[in-house]
C-alpha positions as CSV (number, residue, x, y, z in Angstrom):
1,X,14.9,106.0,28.5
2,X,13.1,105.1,31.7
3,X,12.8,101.7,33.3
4,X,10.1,100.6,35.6
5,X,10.9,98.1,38.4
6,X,8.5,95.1,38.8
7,X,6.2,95.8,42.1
8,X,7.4,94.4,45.0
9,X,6.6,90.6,46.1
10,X,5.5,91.8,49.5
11,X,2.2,94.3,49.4
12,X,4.3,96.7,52.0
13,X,1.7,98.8,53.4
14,X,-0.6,95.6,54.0
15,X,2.9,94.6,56.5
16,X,3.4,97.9,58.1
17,X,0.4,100.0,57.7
18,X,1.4,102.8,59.5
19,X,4.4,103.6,56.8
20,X,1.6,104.5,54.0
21,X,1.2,108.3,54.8
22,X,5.1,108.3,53.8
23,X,4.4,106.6,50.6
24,X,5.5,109.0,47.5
25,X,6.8,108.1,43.7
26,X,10.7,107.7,43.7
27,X,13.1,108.0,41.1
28,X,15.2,104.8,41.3
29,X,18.8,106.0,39.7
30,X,20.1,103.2,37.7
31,X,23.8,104.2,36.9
32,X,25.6,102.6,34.0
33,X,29.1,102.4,32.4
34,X,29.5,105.3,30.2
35,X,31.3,108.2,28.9
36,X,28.9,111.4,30.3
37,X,29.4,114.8,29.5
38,X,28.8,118.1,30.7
39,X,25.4,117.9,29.5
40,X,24.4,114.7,30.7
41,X,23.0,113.7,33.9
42,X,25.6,111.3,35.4
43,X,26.4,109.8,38.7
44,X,30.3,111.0,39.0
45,X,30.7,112.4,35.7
46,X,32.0,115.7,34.9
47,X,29.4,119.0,35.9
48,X,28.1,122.2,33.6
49,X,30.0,124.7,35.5
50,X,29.9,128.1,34.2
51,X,33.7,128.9,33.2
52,X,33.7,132.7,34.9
53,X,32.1,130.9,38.3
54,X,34.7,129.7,41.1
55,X,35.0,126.3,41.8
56,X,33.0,125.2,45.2
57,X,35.4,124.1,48.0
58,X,35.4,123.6,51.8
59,X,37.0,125.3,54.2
60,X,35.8,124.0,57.5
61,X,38.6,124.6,60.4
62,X,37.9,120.8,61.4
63,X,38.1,118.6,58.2
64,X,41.1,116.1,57.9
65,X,42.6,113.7,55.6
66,X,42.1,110.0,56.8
67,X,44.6,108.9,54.3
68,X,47.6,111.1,55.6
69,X,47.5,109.6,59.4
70,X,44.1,112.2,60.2
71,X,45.8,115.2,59.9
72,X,43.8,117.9,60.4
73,X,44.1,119.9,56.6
74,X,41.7,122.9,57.8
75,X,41.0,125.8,57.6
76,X,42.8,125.3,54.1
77,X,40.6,125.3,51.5
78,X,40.1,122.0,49.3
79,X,37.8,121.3,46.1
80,X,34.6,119.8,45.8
81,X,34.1,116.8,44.3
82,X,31.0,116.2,41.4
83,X,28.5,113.6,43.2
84,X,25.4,113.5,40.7
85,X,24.2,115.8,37.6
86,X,20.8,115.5,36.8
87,X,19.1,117.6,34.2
88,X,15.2,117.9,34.7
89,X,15.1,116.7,30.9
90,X,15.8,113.5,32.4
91,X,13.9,113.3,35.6
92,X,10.7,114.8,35.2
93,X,9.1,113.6,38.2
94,X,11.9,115.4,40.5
95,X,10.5,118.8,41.5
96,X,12.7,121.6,40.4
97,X,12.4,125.2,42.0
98,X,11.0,127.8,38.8
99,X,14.1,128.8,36.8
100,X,16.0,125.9,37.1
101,X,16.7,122.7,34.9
102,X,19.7,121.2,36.9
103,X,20.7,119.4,40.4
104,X,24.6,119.2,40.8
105,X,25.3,117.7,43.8
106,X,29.2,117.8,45.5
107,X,31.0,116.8,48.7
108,X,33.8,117.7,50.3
109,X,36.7,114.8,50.0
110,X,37.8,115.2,53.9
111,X,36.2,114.2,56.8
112,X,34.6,116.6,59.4
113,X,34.3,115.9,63.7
């Protein structure tokens, strides 16, 4: 179900007029406590992941684990973490490339120099 936010108290562009070339629709993502699946959009819920695919990870000689005193973990290779899911179904205002009907986004747990 969408929701539409209320326009804004301030008229923006009458403020700062030279910020209305950059003006475009958003999608304002408006996560709730649930249960998602794999075939739900979801902000940190669990991805459609084809099972004969490899998992993403990060090998970057430079990452390290602030939580073990910055020890530098690289060039080992360590899993991606799910970020976002959404499903075009969902957002249809997001423009997807032809063929597609998903945007998984992950990141890498370590931090990089």
């Amino acid at each position: 179900m969408g929701l539409t936010v209320p326009s804004a108290r301030v008229d923006i562009a009458e403020h700062f007029p030279s910020l209305v070339p950059y003006a475009r629709a958003v999608t304002l993502l408006y996560p709730r406590i649930g249960n998602p699946g794999r075939e739900d959009s979801s902000l940190g819920g669990p991805l459609l992941w084809p099972a004969d695919e490899a998992w993403p990870s990060c090998a970057a000689t430079d990452h390290y684990n602030p939580a073990r005193d910055c020890a530098v973990v690289g060039p080992v290779p360590v899993a991606m973490v799910p970020v976002l899911q959404l499903f075009r179904r969902d957002v249809p205002a997001l423009a997807f490339p032809p063929g597609t009907d998903v945007l998984q986004v992950l990141w890498c747990p370590l931090v990089h120099s």
